[in-house]
Steps between C-alpha positions, in 0.01 A plus 500: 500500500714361741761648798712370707551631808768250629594183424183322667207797480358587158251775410226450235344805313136377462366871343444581125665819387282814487559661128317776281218361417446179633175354564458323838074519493327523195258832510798675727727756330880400458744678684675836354863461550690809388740795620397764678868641498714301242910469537538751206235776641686458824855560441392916475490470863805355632867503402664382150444068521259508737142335436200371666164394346163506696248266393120550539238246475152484463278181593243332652558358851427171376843418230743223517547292799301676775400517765082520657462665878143482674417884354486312165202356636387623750413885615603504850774229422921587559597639242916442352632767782347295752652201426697319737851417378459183652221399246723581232887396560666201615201308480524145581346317182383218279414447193238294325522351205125529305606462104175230389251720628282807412290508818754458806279400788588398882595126417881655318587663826686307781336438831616496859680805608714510218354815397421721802765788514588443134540689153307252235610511158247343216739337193226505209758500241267779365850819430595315248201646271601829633455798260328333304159453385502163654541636862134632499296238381429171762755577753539283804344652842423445841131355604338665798488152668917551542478833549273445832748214591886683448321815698382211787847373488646795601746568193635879508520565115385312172671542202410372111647504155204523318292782389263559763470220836141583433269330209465858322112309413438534890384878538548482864850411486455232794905458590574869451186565764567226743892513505530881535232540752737253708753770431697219287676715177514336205781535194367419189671440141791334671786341264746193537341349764625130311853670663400442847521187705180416679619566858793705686501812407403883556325710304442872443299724336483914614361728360531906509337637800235716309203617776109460323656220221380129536731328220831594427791290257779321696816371408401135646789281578577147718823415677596149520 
């Protein structure tokens, strides 16, 4: 989706909607989605027309577009109420277009200082197989060769729209280690990245402030 703000800014929604039982990671439960007071149950407590419904969910930290926070990882690492805001909003950013390749290594990435201080966004091309079967199998990922350089670069967040930025093969989930322990979050299963221009614009992606959680879903979104 796009917004526009005013007649030269633009907001893109790069998230995938959070519904009853999607599946973001195969082997994780789907989200429960349901009322915990619905509009009809309600109206016994207020006056005649008057409504409200409360929703309650159930999940797993890890659904949609979300976002990983060193306690993922690590132990002793922040965790998403220790974030700083400036981390996560009005991020100066870039993206990188990756579409021909499975194993993303250091040579797709920029050099120079074109990075430091910088969100980086990974285009795989890989949402468009999402929810479906597809999205599991061979997705594109990160190699630990570019994780070691974007953390070395100085970038402040890396974001991908593919199913993990790790080879799910690689046990030791190299980029999730390397990146995090930098105290660099990363937003996986990202969506319309193909929106975005490659340069010039900001980026956000916050989540809730939730003390002893490492991954949280965000509502993910660039202004141009």
């Amino acid at each position: 989706e796009i917004y526009t703000l005013s007649p030269t800014r633009r907001s893109f929604d790069l998230s995938h909607t959070v519904a009853h039982s999607l599946i973001t990671y195969k082997g994780l439960p789907a989200p429960i989605i349901c009322d915990y007071l619905s509009r009809e149950a309600s109206r016994k407590h207020y006056a005649p027309g008057t409504e409200f419904q409360i929703g309650k969910i159930e999940m797993v930290a890890n659904t949609g577009t979300y976002l990983d926070s060193p306690f993922h990882r690590y132990a002793d690492g922040k965790d998403l109420s220790q974030l700083d805001l400036k981390k996560l909003a009005r991020l100066p950013a870039i993206k990188v277009s990756a579409q021909h390749a499975q194993a993303i290594d250091a040579a797709c990435f920029p050099r120079g200082e074109k990075l430091a201080g910088k969100a980086v966004l990974v285009e795989t091309g890989w949402s468009r197989h999402w929810n479906t079967p597809q999205y599991f199998e061979g997705h594109p990922f990160l190699t630990e060769d570019a994780a070691r350089f974007l953390a070395d670069s100085g970038v402040v967040l890396v974001g991908i729209d593919s199913h993990n930025i790790d080879d799910v093969q690689d046990l030791r989930r190299p980029v999730h280690s390397i990146l995090l322990k930098q105290e660099i979050p990363i937003v996986e299963h990202m969506a319309n990245l193909a929106a975005l221009p490659a340069t010039d614009f900001t980026f956000f992606a916050v989540p809730v402030k939730v003390k002893g959680f490492g991954t949280f879903p965000v509502r993910a979104f660039a202004i141009v």
